[in-house]
LOTORNU-853033 format. One record per residue (C-alpha): residue number from 1; x, y, z; residue in one letter. Coordinates in nm, 2 decimals, padded with zeros to 4 digits. Layout:
N
[node NUM, [X, Y, Z], a];
...
//
This chain:
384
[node 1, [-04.14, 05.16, 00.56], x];
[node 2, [-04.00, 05.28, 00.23], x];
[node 3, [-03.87, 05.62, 00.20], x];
[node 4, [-03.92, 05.81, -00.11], x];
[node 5, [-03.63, 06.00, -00.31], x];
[node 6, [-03.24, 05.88, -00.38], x];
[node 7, [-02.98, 05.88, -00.19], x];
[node 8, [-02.75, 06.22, -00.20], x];
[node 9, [-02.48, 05.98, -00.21], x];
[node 10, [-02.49, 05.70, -00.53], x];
[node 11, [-02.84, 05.84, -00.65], x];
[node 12, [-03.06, 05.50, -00.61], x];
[node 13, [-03.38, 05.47, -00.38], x];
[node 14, [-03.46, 05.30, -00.07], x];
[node 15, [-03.41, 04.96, -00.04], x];
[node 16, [-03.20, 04.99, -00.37], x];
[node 17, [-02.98, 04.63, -00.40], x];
[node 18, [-03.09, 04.62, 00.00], x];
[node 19, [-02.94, 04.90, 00.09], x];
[node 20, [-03.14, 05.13, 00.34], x];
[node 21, [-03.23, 05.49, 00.34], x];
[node 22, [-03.25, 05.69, 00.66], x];
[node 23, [-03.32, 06.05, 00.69], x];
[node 24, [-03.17, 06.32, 00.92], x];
[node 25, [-03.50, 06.43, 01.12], x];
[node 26, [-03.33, 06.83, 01.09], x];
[node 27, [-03.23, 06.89, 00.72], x];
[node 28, [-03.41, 06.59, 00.54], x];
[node 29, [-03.10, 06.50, 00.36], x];
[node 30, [-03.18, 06.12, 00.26], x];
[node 31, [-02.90, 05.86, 00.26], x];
[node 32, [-02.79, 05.47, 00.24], x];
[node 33, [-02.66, 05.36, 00.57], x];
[node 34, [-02.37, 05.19, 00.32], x];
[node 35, [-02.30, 05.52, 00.16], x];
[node 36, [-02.29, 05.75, 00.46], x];
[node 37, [-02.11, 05.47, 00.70], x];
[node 38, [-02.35, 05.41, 00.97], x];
[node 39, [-02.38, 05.05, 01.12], x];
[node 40, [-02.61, 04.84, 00.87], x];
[node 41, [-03.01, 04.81, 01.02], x];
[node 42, [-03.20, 04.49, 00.99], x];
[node 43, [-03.59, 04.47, 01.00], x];
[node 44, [-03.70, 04.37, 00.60], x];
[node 45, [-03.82, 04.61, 00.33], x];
[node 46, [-03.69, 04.94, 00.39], x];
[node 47, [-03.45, 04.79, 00.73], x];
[node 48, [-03.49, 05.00, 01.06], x];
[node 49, [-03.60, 05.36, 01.02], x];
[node 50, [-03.37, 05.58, 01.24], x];
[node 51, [-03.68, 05.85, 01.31], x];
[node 52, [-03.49, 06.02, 01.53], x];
[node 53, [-03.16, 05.99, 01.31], x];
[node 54, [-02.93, 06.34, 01.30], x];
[node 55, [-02.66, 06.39, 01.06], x];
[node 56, [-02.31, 06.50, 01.15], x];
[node 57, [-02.37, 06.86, 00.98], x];
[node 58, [-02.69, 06.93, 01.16], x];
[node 59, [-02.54, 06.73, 01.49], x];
[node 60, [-02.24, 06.99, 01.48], x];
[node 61, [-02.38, 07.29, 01.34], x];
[node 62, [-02.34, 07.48, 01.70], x];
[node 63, [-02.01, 07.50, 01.61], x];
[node 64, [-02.05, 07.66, 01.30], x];
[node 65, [-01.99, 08.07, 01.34], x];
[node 66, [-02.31, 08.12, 01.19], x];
[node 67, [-02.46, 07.86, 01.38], x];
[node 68, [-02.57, 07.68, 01.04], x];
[node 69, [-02.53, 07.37, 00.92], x];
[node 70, [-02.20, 07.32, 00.75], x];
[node 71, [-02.22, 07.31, 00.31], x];
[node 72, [-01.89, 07.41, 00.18], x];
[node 73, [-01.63, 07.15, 00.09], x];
[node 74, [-01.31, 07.12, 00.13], x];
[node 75, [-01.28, 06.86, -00.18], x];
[node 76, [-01.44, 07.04, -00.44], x];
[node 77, [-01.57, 07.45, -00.53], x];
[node 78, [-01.93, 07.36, -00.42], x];
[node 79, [-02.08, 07.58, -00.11], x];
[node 80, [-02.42, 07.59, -00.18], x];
[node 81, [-02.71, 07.32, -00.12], x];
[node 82, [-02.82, 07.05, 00.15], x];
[node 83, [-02.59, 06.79, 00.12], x];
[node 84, [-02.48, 06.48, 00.33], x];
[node 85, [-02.13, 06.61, 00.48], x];
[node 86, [-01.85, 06.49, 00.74], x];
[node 87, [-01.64, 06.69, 00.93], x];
[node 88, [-01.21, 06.68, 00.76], x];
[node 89, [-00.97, 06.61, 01.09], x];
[node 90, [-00.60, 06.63, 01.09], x];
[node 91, [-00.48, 06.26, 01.10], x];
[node 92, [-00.64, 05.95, 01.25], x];
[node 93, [-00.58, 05.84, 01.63], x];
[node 94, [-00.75, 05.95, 01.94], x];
[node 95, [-00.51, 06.27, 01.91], x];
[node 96, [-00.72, 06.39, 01.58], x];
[node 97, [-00.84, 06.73, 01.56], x];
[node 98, [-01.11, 06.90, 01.31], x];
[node 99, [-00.86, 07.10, 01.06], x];
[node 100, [-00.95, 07.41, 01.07], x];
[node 101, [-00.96, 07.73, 00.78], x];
[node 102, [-01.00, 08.07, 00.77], x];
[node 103, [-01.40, 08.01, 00.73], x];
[node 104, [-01.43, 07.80, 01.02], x];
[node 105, [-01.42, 07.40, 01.10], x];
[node 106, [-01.33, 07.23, 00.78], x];
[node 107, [-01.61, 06.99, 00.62], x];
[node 108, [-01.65, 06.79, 00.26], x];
[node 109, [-01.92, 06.64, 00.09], x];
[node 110, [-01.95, 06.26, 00.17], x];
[node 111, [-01.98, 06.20, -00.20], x];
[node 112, [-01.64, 06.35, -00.20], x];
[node 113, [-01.48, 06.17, 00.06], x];
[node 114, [-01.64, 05.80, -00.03], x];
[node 115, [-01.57, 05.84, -00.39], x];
[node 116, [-01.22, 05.98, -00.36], x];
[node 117, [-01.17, 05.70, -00.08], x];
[node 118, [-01.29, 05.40, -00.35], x];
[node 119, [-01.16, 05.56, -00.68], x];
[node 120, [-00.81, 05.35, -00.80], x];
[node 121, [-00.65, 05.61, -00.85], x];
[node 122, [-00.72, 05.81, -00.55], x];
[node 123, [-00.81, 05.48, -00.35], x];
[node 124, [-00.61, 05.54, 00.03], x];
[node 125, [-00.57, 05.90, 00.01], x];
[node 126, [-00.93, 05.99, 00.16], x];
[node 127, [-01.02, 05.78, 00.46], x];
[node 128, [-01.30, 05.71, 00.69], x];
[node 129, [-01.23, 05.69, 01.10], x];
[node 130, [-01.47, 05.61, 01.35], x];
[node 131, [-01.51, 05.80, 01.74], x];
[node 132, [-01.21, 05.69, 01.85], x];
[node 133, [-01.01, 05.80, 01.51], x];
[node 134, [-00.95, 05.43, 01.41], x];
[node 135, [-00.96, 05.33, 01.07], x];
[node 136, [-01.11, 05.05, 00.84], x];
[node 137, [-00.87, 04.80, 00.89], x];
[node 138, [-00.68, 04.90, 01.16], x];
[node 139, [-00.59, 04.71, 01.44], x];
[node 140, [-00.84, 04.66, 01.71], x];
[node 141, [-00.57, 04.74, 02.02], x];
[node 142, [-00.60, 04.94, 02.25], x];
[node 143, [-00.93, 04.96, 02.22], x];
[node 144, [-01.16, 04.85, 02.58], x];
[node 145, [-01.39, 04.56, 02.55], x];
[node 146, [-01.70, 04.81, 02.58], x];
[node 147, [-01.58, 05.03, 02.25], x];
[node 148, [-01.54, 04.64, 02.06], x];
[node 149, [-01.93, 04.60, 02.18], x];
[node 150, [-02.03, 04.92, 02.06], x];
[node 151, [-01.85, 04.86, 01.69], x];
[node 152, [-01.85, 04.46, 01.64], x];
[node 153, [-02.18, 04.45, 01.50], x];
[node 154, [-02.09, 04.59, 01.16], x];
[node 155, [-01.74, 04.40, 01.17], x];
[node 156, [-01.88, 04.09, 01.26], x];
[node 157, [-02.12, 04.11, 00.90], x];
[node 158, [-01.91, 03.93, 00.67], x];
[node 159, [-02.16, 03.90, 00.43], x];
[node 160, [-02.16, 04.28, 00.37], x];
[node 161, [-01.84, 04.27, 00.23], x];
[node 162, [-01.87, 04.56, 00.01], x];
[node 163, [-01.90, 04.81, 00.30], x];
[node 164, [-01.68, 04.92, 00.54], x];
[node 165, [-01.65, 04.79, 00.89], x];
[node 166, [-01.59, 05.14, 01.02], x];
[node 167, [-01.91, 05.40, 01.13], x];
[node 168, [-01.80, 05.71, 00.96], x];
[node 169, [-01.74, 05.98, 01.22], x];
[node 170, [-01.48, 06.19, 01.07], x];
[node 171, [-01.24, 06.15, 00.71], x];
[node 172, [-00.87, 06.21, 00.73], x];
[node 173, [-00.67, 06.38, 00.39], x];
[node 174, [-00.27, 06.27, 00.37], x];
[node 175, [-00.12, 06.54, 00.43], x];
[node 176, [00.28, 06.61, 00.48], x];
[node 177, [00.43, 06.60, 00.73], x];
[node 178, [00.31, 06.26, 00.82], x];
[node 179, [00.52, 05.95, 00.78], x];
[node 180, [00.24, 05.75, 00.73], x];
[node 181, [00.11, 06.01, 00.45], x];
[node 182, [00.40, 06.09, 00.27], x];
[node 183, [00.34, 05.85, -00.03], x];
[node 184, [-00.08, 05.95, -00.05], x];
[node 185, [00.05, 06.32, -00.04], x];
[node 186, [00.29, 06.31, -00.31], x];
[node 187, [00.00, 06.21, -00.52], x];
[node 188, [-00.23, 06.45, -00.45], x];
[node 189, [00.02, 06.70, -00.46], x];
[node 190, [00.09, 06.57, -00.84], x];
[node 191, [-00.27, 06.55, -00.93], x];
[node 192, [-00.28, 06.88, -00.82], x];
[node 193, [-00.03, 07.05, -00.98], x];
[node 194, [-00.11, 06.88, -01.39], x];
[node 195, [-00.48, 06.84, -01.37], x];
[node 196, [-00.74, 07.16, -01.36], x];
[node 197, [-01.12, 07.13, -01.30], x];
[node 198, [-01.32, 07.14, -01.60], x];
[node 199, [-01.55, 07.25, -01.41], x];
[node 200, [-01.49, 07.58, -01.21], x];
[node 201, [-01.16, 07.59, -01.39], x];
[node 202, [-00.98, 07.66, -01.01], x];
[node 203, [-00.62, 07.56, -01.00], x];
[node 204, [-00.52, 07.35, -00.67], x];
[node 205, [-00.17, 07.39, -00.70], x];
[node 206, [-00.14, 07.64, -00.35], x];
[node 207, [-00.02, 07.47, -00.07], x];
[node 208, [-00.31, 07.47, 00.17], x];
[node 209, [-00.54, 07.39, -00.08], x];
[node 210, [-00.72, 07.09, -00.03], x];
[node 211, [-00.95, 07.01, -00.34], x];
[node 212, [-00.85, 06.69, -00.55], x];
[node 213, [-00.90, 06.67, -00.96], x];
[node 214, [-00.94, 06.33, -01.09], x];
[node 215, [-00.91, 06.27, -01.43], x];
[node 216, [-01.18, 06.16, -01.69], x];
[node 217, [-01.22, 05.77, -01.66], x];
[node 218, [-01.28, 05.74, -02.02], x];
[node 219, [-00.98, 05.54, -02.15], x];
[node 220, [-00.85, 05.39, -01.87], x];
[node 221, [-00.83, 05.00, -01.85], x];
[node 222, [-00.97, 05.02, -01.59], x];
[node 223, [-01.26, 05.17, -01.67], x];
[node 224, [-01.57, 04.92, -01.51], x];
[node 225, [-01.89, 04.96, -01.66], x];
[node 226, [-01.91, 05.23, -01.94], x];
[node 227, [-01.56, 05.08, -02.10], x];
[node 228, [-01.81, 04.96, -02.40], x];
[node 229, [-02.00, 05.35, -02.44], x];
[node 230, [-01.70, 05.56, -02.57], x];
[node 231, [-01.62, 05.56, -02.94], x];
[node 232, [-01.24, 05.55, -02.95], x];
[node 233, [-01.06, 05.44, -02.65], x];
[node 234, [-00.84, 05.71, -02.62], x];
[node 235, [-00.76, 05.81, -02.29], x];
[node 236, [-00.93, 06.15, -02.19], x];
[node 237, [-00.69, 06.40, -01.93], x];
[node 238, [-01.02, 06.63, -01.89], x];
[node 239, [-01.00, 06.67, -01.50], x];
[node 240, [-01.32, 06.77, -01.23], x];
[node 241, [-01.35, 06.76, -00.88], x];
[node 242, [-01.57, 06.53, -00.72], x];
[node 243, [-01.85, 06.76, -00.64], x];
[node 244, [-01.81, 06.97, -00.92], x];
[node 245, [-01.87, 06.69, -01.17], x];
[node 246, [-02.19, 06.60, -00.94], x];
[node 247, [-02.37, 06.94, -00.84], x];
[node 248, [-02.18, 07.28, -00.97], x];
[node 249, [-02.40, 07.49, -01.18], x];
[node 250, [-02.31, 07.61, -01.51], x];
[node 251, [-02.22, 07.98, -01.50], x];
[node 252, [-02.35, 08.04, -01.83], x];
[node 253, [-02.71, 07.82, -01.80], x];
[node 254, [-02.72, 07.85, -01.47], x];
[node 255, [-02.82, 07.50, -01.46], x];
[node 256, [-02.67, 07.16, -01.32], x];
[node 257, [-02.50, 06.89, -01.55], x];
[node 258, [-02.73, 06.77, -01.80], x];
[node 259, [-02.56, 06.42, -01.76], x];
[node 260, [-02.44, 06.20, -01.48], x];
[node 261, [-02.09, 06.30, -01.46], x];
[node 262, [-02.04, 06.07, -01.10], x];
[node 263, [-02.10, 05.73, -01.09], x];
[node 264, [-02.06, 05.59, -00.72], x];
[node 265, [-02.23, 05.30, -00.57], x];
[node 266, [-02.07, 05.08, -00.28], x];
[node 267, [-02.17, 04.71, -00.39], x];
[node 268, [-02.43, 04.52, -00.29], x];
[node 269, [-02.54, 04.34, 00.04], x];
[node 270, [-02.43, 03.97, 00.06], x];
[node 271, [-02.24, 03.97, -00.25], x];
[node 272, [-02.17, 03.58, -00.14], x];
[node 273, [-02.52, 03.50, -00.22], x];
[node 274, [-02.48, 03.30, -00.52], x];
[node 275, [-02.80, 03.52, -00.70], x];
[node 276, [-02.62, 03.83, -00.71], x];
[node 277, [-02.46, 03.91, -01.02], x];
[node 278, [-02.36, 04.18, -01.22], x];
[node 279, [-02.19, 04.52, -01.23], x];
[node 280, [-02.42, 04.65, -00.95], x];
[node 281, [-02.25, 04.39, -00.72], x];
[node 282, [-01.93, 04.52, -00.68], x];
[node 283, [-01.82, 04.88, -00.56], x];
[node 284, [-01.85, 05.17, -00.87], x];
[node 285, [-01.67, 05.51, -00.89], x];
[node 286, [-01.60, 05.60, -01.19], x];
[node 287, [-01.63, 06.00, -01.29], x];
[node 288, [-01.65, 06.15, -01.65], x];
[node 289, [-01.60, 06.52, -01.84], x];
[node 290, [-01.91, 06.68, -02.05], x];
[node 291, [-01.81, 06.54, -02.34], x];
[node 292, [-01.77, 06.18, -02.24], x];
[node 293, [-02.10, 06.15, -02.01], x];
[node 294, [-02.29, 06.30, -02.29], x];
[node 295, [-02.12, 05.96, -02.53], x];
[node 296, [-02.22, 05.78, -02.21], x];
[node 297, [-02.60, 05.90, -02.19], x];
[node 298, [-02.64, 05.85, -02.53], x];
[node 299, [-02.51, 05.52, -02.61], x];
[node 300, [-02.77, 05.43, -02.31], x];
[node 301, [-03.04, 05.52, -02.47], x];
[node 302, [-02.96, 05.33, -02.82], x];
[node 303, [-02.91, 05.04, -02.57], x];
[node 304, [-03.27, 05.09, -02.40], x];
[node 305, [-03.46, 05.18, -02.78], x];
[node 306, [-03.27, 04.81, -02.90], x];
[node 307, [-03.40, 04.63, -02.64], x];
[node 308, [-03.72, 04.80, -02.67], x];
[node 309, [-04.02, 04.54, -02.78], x];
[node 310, [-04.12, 04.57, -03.11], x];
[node 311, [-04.49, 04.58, -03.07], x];
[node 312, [-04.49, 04.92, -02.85], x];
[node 313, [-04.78, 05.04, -03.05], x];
[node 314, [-04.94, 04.74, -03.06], x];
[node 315, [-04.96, 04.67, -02.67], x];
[node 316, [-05.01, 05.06, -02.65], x];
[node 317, [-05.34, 05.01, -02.88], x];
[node 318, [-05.44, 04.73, -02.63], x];
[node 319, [-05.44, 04.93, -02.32], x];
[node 320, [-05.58, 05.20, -02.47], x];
[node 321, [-05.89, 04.99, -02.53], x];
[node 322, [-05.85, 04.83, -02.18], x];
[node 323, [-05.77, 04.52, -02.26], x];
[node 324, [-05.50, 04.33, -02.06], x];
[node 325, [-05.14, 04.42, -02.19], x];
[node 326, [-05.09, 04.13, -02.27], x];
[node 327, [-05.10, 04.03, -02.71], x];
[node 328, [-05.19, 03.70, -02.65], x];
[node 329, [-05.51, 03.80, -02.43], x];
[node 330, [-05.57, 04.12, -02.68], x];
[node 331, [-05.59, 03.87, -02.95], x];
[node 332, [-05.82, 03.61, -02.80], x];
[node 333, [-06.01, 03.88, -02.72], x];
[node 334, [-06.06, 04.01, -03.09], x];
[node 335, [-06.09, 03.74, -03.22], x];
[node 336, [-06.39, 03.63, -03.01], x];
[node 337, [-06.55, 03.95, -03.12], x];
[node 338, [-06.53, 03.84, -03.51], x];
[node 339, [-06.70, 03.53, -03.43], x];
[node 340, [-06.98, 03.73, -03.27], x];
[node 341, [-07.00, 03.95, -03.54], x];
[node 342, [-07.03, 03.69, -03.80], x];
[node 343, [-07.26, 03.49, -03.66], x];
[node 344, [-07.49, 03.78, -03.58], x];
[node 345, [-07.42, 03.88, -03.96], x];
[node 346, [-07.54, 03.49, -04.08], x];
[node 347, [-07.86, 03.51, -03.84], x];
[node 348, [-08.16, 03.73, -03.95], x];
[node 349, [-08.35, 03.90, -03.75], x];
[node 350, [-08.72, 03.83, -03.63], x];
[node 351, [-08.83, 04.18, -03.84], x];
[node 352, [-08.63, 04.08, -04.16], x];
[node 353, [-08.86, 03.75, -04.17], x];
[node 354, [-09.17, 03.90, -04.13], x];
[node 355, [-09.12, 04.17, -04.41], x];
[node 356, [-09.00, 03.90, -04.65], x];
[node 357, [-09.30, 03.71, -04.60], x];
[node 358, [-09.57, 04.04, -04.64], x];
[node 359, [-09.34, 04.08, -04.95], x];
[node 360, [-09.42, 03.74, -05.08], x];
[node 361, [-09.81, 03.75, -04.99], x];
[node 362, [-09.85, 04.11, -05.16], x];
[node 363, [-09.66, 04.00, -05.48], x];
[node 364, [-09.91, 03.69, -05.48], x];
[node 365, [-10.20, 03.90, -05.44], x];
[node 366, [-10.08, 04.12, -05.75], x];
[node 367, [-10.05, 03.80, -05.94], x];
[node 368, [-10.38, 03.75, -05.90], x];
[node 369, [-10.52, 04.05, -05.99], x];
[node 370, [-10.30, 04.02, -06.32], x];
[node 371, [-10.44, 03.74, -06.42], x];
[node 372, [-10.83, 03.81, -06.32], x];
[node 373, [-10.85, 04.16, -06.57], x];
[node 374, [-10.66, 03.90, -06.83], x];
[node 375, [-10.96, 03.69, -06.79], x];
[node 376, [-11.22, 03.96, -06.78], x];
[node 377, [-11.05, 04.12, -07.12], x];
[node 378, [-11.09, 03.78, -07.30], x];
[node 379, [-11.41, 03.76, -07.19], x];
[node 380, [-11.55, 04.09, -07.31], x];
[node 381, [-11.35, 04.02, -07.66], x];
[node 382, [-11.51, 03.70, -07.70], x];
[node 383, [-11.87, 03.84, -07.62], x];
[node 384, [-11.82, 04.10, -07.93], x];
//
């Protein structure tokens, strides 16, 4: 089974790099198993389809004070929309508690959290814990023998080695306060205080605020896949958050971005297969301004008219007259009828013949009849 739509996540399709869609049975919210952190499925095309599959907004939403499910994020100024979320707890441990604001239960976007989680300069300050508030690469101990059965699976994949080892139940922020933190924070807290969403133009400089700017990636060495796109490589400060850059709507069009401002993807599946090459292999997020994902989107499409095949027209002609895409065929084909043609052109038809020869008989039987009244005159001039 192949689910249709992208992923709310990275923004590819089912099966995408064989990575597998599922979709939560309540709010229909679609997403890769990769992207959202749930343990990878097997099963061919498509993997295992989790029909009766709930995501953590719509699994919690009891707890909401309106009883909804949760979709306003911590990590950026978006509220609005079905999106795939996580709940935000305290720290990591057993000991970690939902944070909680003045709205109720704190949540974020899981765009936000994997992207800010992956990003280099972010990369650490955004985590992903499991049930038991363990993190990727933590330490199995102290963990029973039943809880290493009930996560080993996705550890034991080594040849996932893009995605994380950890089912995604719950994202930490460094915050202070924290030992372990303290370095993470004092980022944040700097990010905060000198860059501004270009966006929704909020500052994040308060102290319980939790949203994150990152800076323009155009620039940066680096910069992964779009390095080549920009004109100049200056480095661009123009900030956004996260989710801004993704989904906020313009306050004067009242419309999303025009152009893909968010570029995440978490690698492919079995990137030690040999066949797998390419920028798609490895882990992407990389995030853009206006400005610079509009240079993007446009140098893309020079790059898809260059490559473009020179006989469009010619192939469009072809199908048009339903004959195969293919010029080689189209030709044969044409050229077969000229043959036809000619030949029908060089053979005459059974009509013409006959009408050629009642020409020739009739122009005979003139003749004739010329040269009888020449005799007949003769003869009456010789009689006088």
């Amino acid at each position: 089974m192949i689910y249709e739509g992208k992923c709310d996540i990275c923004e590819h399709g089912d099966n995408h790099w064989g990575h597998v869609l599922q979709k939560c049975k309540e709010c229909s919210v679609l997403v890769h198993e990769a992207c959202y952190g749930l343990e990878q499925s097997k099963g061919g095309k498509g993997g295992t389809k989790r029909l009766d599959w709930v995501c953590r907004a719509c699994e919690l939403k009891h707890l909401q004070p309106d009883g909804k499910r949760a979709s306003r994020c911590v990590l950026c100024s978006v509220s609005g929309g079905v999106h795939a979320m996580h709940p935000i707890y305290d720290k990591e441990g057993p000991d970690g508690k939902q944070v909680m604001r003045p709205s109720g239960p704190a949540w974020a976007h899981t765009l936000c959290c994997v992207f800010l989680g992956s990003h280099r300069k972010t990369e650490g300050c955004v985590f992903a814990c499991n049930k038991n508030g363990r993190y990727d690469g933590e330490s199995d101990e102290g963990d029973t023998d039943e809880e290493n059965d009930d996560e080993g699976e996705g550890e034991g994949e080594e040849s996932n080695g893009n995605t994380s080892s950890i089912e995604a139940h719950h994202f930490v922020i460094c915050r202070g306060g924290l030992p372990s933190h303290k370095s993470h924070f004092n980022l944040l807290q700097s990010y905060r205080k000198e860059l501004k969403c270009s966006v929704c133009h909020v500052k994040d400089s308060a102290v319980k605020i939790l949203r994150i700017p990152v800076q323009c990636c155009t620039g940066d060495e680096d910069e992964q896949v779009f390095a080549s796109c920009h004109k100049t490589g200056k480095e661009c400060w123009t900030a956004t958050h996260v989710g801004c850059a993704r989904w906020k709507v313009d306050s004067k069009t009242g419309l999303p971005p025009i152009h893909p401002r968010v570029f995440f993807w978490p690698g492919a599946l079995d990137v030690d297969d040999g066949d797998i090459d390419g920028p798609m292999a490895q882990p992407i997020a990389e995030i853009y301004c206006g400005s610079c994902a509009a240079e993007i989107s446009r140098h893309r499409k020079m790059e898809l008219k260059q490559t473009a095949p020179s006989d469009k027209k010619k192939t469009k002609s072809l199908t048009k007259a339903g004959v195969d895409d293919d010029p080689k065929i189209g030709s044969k084909e044409k050229s077969t009828e000229k043959v036809n043609k000619k030949s029908k052109d060089a053979k005459p038809s059974s009509k013409s013949k006959e009408d050629k020869k009642n020409l020739s008989i009739n122009s005979s039987k003139e003749k004739d009849k010329d040269k009888n009244s020449e005799k007949v005159s003769k003869k009456s001039k010789d009689a006088k």
